[in-house]
py3Dmol code that shows the C-alpha trace and the ligand (Angstrom):
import py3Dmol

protein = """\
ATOM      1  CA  UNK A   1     -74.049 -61.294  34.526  1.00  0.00           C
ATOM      2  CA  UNK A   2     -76.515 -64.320  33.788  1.00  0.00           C
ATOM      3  CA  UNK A   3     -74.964 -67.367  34.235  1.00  0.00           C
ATOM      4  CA  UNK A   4     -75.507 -69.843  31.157  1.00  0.00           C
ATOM      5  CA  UNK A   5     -77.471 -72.659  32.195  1.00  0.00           C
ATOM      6  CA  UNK A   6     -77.765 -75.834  29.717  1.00  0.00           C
ATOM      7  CA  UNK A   7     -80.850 -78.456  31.066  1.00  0.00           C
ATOM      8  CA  UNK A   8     -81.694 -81.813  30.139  1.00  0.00           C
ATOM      9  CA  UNK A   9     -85.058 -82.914  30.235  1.00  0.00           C
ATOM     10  CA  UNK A  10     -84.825 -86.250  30.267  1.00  0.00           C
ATOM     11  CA  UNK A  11     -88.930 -86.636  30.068  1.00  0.00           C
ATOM     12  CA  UNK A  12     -89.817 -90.631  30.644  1.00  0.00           C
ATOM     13  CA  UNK A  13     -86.342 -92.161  29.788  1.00  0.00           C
ATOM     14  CA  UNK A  14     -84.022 -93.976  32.023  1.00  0.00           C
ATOM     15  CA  UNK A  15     -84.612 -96.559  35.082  1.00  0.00           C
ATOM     16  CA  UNK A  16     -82.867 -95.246  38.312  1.00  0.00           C
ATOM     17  CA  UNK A  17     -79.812 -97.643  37.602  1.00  0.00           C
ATOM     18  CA  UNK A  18     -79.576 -96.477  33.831  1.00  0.00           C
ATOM     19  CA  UNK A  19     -79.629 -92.391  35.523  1.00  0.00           C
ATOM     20  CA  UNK A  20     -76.738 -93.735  37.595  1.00  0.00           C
ATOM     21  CA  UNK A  21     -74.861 -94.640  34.712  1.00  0.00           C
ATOM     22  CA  UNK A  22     -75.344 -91.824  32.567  1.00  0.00           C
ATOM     23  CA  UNK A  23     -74.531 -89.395  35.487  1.00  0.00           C
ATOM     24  CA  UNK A  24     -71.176 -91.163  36.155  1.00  0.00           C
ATOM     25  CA  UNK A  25     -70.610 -91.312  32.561  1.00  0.00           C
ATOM     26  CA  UNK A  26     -71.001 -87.031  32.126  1.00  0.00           C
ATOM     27  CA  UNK A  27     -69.040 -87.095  35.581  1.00  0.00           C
ATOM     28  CA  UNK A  28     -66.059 -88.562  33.957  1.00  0.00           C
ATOM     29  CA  UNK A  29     -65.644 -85.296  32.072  1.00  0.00           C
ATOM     30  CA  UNK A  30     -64.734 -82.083  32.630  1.00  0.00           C
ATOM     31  CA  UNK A  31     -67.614 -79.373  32.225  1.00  0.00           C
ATOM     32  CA  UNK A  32     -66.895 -75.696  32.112  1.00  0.00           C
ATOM     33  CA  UNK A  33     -67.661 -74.672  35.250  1.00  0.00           C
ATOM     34  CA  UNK A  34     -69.008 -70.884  33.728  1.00  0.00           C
ATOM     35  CA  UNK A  35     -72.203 -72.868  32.524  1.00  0.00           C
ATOM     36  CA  UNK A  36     -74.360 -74.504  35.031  1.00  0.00           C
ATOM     37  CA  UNK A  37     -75.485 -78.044  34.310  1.00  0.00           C
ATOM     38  CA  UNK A  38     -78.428 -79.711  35.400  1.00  0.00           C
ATOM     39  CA  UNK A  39     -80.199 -82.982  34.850  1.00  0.00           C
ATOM     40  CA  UNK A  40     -84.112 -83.034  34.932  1.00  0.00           C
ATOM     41  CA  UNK A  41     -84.490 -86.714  35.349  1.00  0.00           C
ATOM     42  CA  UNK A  42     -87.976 -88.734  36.140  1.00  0.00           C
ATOM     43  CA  UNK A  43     -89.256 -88.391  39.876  1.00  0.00           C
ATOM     44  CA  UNK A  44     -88.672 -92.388  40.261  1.00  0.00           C
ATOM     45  CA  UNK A  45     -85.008 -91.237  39.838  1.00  0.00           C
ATOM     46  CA  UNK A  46     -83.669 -88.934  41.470  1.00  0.00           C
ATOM     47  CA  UNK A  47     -83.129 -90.738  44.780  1.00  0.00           C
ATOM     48  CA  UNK A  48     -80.563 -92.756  43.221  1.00  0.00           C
ATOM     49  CA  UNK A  49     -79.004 -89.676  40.900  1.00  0.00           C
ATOM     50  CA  UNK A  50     -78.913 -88.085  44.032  1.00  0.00           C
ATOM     51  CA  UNK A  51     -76.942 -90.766  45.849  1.00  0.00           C
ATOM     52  CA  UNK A  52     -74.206 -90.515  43.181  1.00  0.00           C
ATOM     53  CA  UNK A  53     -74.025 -86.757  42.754  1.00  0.00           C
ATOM     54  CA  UNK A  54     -71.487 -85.883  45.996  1.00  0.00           C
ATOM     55  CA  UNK A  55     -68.492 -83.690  44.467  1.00  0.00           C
ATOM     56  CA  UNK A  56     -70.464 -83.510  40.900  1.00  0.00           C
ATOM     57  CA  UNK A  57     -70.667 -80.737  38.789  1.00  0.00           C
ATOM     58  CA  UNK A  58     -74.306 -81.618  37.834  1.00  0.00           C
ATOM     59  CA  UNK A  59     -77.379 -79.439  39.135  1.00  0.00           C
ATOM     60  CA  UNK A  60     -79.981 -81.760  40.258  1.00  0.00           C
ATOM     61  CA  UNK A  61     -83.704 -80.652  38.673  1.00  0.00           C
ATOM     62  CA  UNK A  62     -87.289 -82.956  38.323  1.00  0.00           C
ATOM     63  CA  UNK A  63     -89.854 -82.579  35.967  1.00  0.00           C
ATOM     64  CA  UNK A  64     -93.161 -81.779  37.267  1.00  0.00           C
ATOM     65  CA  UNK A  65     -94.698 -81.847  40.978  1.00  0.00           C
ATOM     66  CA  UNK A  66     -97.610 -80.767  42.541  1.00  0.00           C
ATOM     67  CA  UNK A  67     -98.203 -77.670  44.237  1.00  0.00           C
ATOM     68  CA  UNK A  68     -99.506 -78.968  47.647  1.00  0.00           C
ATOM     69  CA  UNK A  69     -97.373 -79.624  51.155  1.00  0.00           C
ATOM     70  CA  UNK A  70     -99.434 -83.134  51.586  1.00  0.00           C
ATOM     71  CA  UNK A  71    -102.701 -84.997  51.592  1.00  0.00           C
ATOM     72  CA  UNK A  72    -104.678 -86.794  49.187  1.00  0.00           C
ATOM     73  CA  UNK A  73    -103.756 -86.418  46.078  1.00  0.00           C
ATOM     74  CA  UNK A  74    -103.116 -90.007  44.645  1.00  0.00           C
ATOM     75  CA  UNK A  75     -99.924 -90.206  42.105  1.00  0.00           C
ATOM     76  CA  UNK A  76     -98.074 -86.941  43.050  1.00  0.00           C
ATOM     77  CA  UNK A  77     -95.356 -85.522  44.549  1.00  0.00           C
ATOM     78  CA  UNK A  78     -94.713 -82.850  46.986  1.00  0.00           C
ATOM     79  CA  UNK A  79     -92.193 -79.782  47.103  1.00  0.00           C
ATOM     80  CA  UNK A  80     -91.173 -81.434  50.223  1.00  0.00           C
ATOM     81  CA  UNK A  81     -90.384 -84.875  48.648  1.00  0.00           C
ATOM     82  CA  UNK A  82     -88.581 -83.108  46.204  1.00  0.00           C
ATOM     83  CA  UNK A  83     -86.782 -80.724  48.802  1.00  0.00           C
ATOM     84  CA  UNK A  84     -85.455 -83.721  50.917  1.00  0.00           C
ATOM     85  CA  UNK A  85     -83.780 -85.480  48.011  1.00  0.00           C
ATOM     86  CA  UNK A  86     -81.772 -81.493  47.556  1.00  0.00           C
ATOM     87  CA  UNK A  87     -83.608 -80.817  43.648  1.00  0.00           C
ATOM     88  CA  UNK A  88     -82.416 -77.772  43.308  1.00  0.00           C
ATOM     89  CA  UNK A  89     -84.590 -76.891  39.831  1.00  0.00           C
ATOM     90  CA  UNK A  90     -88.064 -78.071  38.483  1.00  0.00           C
ATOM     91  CA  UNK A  91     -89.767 -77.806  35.496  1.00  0.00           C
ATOM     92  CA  UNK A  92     -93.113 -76.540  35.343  1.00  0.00           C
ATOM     93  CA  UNK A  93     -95.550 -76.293  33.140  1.00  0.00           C
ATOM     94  CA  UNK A  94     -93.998 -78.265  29.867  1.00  0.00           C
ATOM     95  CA  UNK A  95     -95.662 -78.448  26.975  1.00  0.00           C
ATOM     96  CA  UNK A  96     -96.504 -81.997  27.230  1.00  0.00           C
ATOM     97  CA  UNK A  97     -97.600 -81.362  30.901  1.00  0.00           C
ATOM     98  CA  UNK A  98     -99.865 -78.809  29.045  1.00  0.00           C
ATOM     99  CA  UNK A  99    -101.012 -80.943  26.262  1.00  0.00           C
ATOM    100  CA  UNK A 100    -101.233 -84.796  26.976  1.00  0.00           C
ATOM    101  CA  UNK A 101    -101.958 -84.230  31.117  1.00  0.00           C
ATOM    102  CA  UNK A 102    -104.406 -81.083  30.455  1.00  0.00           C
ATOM    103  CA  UNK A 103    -102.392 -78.771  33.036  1.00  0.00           C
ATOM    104  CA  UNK A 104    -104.071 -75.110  32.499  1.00  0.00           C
ATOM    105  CA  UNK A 105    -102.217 -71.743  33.197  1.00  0.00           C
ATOM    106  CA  UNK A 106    -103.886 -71.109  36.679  1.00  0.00           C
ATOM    107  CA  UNK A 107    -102.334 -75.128  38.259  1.00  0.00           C
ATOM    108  CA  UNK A 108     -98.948 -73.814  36.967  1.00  0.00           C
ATOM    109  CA  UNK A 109     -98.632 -70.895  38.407  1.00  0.00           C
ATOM    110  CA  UNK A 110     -99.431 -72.758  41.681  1.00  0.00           C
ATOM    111  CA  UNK A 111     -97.102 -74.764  41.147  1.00  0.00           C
ATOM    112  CA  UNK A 112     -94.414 -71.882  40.484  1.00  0.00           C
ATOM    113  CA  UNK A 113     -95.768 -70.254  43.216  1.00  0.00           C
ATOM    114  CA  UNK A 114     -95.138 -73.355  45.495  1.00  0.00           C
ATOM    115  CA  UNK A 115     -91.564 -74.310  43.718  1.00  0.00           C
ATOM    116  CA  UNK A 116     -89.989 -70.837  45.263  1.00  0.00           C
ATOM    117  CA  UNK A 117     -91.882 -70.767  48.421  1.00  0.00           C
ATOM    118  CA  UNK A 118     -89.774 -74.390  48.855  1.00  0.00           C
ATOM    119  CA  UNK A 119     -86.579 -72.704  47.999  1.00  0.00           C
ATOM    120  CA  UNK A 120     -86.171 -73.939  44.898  1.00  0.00           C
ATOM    121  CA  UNK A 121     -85.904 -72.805  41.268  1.00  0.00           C
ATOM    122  CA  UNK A 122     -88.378 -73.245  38.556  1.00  0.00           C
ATOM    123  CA  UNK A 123     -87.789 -73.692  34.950  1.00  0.00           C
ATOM    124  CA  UNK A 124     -91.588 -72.645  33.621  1.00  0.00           C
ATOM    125  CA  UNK A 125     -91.496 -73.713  29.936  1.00  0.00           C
ATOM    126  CA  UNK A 126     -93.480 -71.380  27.733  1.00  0.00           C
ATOM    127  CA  UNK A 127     -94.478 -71.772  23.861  1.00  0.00           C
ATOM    128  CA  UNK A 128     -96.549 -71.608  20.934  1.00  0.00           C
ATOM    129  CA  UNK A 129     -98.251 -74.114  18.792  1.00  0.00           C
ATOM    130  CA  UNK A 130     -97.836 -74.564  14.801  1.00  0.00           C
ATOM    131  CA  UNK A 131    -100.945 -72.703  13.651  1.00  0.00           C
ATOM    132  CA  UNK A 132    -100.883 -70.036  16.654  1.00  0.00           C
ATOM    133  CA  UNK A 133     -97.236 -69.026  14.728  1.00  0.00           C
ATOM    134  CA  UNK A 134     -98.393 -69.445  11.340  1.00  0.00           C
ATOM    135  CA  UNK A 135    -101.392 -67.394  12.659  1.00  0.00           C
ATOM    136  CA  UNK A 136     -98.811 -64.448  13.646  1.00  0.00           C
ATOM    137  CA  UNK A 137    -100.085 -65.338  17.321  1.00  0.00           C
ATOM    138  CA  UNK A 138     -97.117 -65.869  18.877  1.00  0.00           C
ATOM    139  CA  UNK A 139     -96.114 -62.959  20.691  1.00  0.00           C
ATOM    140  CA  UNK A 140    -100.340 -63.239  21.936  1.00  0.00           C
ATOM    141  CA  UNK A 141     -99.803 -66.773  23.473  1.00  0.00           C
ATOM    142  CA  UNK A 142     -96.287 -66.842  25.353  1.00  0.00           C
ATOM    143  CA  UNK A 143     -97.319 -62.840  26.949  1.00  0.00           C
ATOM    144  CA  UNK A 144    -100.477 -64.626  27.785  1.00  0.00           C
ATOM    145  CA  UNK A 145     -98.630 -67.749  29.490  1.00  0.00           C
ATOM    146  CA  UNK A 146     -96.153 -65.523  31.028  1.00  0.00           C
ATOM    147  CA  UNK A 147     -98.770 -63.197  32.565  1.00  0.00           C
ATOM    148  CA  UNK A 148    -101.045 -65.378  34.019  1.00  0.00           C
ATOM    149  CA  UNK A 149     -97.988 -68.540  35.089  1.00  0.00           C
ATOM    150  CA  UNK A 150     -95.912 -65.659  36.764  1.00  0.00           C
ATOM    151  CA  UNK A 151     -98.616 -63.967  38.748  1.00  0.00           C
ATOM    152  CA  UNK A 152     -97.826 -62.440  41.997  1.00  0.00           C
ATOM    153  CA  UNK A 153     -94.104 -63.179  42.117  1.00  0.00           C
ATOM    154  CA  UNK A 154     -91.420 -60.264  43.227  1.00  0.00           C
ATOM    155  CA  UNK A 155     -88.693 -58.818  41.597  1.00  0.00           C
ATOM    156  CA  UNK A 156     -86.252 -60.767  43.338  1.00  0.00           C
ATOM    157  CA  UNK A 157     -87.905 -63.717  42.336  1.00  0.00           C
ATOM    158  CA  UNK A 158     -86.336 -63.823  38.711  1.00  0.00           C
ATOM    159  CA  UNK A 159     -82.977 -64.138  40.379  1.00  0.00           C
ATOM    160  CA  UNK A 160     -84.320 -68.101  40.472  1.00  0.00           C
ATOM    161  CA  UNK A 161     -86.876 -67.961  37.942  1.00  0.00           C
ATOM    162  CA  UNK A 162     -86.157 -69.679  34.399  1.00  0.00           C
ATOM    163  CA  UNK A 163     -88.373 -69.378  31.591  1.00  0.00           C
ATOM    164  CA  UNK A 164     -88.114 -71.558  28.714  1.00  0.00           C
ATOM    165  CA  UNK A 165     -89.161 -70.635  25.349  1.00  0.00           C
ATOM    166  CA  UNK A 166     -90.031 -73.634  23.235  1.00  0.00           C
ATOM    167  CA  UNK A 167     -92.020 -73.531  20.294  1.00  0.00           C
ATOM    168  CA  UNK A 168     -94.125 -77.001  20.729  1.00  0.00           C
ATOM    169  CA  UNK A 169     -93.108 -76.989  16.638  1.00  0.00           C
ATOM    170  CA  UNK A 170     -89.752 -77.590  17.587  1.00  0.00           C
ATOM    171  CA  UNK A 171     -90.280 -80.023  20.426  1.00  0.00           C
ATOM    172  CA  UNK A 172     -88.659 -83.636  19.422  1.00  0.00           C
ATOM    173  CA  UNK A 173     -89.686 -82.798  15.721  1.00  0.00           C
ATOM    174  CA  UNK A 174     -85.963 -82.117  14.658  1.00  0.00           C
ATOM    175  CA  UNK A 175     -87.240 -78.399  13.303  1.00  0.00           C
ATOM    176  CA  UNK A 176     -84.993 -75.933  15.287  1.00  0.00           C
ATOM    177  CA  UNK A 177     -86.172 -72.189  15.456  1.00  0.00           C
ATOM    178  CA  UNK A 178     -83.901 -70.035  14.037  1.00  0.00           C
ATOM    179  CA  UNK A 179     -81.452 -68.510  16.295  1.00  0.00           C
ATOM    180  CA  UNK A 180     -82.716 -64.715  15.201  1.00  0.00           C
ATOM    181  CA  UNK A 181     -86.690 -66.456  15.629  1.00  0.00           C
ATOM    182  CA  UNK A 182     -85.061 -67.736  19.314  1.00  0.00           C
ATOM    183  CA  UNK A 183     -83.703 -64.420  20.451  1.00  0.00           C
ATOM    184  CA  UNK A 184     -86.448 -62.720  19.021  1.00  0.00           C
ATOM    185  CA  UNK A 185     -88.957 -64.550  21.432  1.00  0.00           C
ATOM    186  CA  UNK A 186     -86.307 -64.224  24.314  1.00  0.00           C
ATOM    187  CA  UNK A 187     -86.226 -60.705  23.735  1.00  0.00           C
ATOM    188  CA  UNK A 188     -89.807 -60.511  24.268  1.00  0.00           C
ATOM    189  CA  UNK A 189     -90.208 -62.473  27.230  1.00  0.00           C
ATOM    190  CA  UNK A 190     -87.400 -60.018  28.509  1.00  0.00           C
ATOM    191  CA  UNK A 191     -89.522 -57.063  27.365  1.00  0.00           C
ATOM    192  CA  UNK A 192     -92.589 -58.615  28.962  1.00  0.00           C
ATOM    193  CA  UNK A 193     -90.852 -59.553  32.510  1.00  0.00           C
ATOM    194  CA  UNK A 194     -89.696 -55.545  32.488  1.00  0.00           C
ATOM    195  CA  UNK A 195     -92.724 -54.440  31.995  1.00  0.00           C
ATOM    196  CA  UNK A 196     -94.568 -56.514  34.481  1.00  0.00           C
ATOM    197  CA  UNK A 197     -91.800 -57.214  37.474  1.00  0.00           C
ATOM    198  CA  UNK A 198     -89.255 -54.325  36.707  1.00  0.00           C
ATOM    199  CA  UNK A 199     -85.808 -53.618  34.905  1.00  0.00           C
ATOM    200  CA  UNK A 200     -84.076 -55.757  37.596  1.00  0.00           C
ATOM    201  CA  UNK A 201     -86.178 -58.837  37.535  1.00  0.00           C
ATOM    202  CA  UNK A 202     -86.255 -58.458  33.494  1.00  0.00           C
ATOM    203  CA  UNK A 203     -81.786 -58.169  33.730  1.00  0.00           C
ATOM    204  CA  UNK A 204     -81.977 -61.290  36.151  1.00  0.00           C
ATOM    205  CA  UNK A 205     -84.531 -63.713  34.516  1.00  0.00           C
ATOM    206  CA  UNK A 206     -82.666 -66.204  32.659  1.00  0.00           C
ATOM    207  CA  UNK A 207     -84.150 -67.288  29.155  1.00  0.00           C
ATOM    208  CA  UNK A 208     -83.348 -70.247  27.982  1.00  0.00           C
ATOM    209  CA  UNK A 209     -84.164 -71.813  24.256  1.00  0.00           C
ATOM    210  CA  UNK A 210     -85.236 -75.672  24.001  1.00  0.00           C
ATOM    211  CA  UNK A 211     -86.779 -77.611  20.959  1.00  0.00           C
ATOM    212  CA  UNK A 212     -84.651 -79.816  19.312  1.00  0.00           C
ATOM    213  CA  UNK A 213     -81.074 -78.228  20.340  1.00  0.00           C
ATOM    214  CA  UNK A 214     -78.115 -80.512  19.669  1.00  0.00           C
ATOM    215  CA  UNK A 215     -74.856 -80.284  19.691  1.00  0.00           C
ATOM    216  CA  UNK A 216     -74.050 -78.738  16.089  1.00  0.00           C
ATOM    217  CA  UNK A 217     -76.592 -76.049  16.212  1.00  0.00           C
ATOM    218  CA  UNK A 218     -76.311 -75.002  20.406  1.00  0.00           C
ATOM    219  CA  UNK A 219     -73.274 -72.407  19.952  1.00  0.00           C
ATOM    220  CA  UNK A 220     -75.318 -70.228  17.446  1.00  0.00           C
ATOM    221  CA  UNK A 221     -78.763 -70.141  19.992  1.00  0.00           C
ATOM    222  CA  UNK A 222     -76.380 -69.601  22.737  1.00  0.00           C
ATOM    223  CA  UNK A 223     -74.514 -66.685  20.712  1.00  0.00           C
ATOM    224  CA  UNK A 224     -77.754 -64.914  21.065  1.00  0.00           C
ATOM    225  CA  UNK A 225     -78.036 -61.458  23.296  1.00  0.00           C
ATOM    226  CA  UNK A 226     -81.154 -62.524  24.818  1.00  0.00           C
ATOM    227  CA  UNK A 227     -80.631 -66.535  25.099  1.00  0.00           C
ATOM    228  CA  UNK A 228     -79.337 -67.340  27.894  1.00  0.00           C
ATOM    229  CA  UNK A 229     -79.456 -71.368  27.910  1.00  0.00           C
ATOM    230  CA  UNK A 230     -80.587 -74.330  26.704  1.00  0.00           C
ATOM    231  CA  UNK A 231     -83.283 -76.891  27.683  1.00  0.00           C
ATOM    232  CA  UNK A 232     -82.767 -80.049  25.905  1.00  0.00           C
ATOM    233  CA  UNK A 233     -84.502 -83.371  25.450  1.00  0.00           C
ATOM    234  CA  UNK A 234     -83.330 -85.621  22.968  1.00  0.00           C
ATOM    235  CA  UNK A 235     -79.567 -85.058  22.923  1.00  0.00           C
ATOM    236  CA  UNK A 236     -79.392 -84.844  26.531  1.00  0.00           C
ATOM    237  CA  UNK A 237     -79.718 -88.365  26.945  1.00  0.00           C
ATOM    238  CA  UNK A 238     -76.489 -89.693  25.859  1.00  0.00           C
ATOM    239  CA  UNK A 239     -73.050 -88.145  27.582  1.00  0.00           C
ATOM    240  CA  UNK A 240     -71.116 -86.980  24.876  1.00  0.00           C
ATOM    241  CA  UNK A 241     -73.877 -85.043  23.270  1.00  0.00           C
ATOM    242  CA  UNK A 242     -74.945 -83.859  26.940  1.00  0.00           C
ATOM    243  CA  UNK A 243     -71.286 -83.028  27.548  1.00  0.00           C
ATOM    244  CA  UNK A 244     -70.551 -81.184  23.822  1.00  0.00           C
ATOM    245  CA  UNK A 245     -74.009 -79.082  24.719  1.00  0.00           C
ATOM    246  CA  UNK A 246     -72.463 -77.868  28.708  1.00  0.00           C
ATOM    247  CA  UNK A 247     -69.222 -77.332  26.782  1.00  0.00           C
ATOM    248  CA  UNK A 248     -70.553 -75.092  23.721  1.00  0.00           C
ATOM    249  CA  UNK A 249     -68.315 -72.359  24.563  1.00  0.00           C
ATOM    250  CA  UNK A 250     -64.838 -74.273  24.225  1.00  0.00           C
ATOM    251  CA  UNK A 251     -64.427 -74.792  21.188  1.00  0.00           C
ATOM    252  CA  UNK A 252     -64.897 -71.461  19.971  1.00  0.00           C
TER     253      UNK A 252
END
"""
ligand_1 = """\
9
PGA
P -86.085 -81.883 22.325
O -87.010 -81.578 23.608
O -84.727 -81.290 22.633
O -86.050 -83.387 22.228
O -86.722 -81.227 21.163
C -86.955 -80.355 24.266
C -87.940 -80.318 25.400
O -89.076 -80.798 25.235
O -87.637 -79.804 26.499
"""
view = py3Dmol.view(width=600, height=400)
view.addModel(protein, "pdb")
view.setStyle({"model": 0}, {"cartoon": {"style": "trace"}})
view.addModel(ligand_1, "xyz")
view.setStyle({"model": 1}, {"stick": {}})
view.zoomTo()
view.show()
């Protein structure tokens, strides 16, 4: 069984006192422990989310890092770094990382590559753009992300790898994909990890959905076969949306 696992992305919001506050605040409630929760927060922060996480039900995760152990490479941050303040998931290879910063396929799946040989789990976000999908391309572009950002990982990998489809469409924009166009890509991405890694590492692979998920459209996404969690910007950064999202399944 594939634990459910809702992330928020909090991309370049909150100082590290503000984090603080917002993690105490989703602290204060009660999150069903059957999903996992994590909080992607900016690197300046997660020192001080970490400091206030002891006996929390949150999963600690960053958003980016570079793929090296050291050296000089002015402005980034090391698995290590990462490591010693006990982030347990990083994203890799967002859209915006892809876009506005220029990262190509072959520095991401470095930096995969480097987040498990650290021991730690990475969420590699995968997606296409507006015309590639009006262009029927879709299926083209994520297979071609997923071939080239996975490379040389093993089976047992995909008991830590995450792969997050988001349509860059759907990123911020308010346009959700519809839950049958958001399993259909996670079935795919299933189909694709089978055929590449093996049955196992396509049964363990956890797929999540993210582009504009909130709290009012999360159950249907998450009802989906093939779905199997959310990454979330927007509505992750106050704690009662962030806390309805973890919680989609109790109100049923
Ligand atoms: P959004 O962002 O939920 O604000 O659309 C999702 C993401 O970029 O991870």
């Amino acid at each position: 069984m594939r634990k459910p696992i809702i992330a928020g992305n909090w991309k370049m919001n909150k100082t590290p006192y503000q984090a603080q506050v917002l993690v105490k605040q989703i602290d204060e409630y009660e999150l069903d422990p059957a999903v996992e929760a994590v909080v992607c927060v900016p690197a300046i922060d997660l020192q001080a989310v970490n400091e206030v996480l002891d006996g929390s039900q949150l999963h600690l995760g960053a958003q980016n890092m570079y793929f090296e152990d050291h050296g000089a490479f002015t402005g980034e941050i090391s698995p290590a770094m990462l490591k010693d303040l006990e982030v347990e998931y990083v994203i890799i290879g967002h859209s915006e990382r892809r876009e506005i910063f220029k990262e190509d396929d072959a520095l991401i799946q470095k930096k995969v590559a480097a987040v498990l040989a650290n021991g730690m789990k990475p969420i590699l976000c995968v997606g296409e753009t507006l015309e590639e999908r009006v262009a029927g391309e879709e299926e083209d572009k994520v297979r071609g992300q997923l071939l080239k950002d996975l490379e040389g990982l093993k089976p047992e990998d995909f008991e830590k790898v995450v792969i997050a489809y988001e349509p860059i469409w759907a990123i911020g924009t308010g346009k959700t994909a519809s839950a049958d166009d958001a399993e259909a890509m996670a079935a795919f991405i299933r189909k694709t990890v089978g055929e590449t890694f093996g049955k196992e590492a396509a049964e363990r692979v956890r797929i999540q959905y993210g582009g504009s998920v909130k709290p009012d459209n999360v159950r249907e996404i998450m009802s989906m076969d093939d779905v199997d969690g959310a990454l979330v910007g927007g509505a992750s950064l106050e704690a009662p949306s962030f806390i309805s999202l973890v919680n989609y399944r109790e109100d049923l």
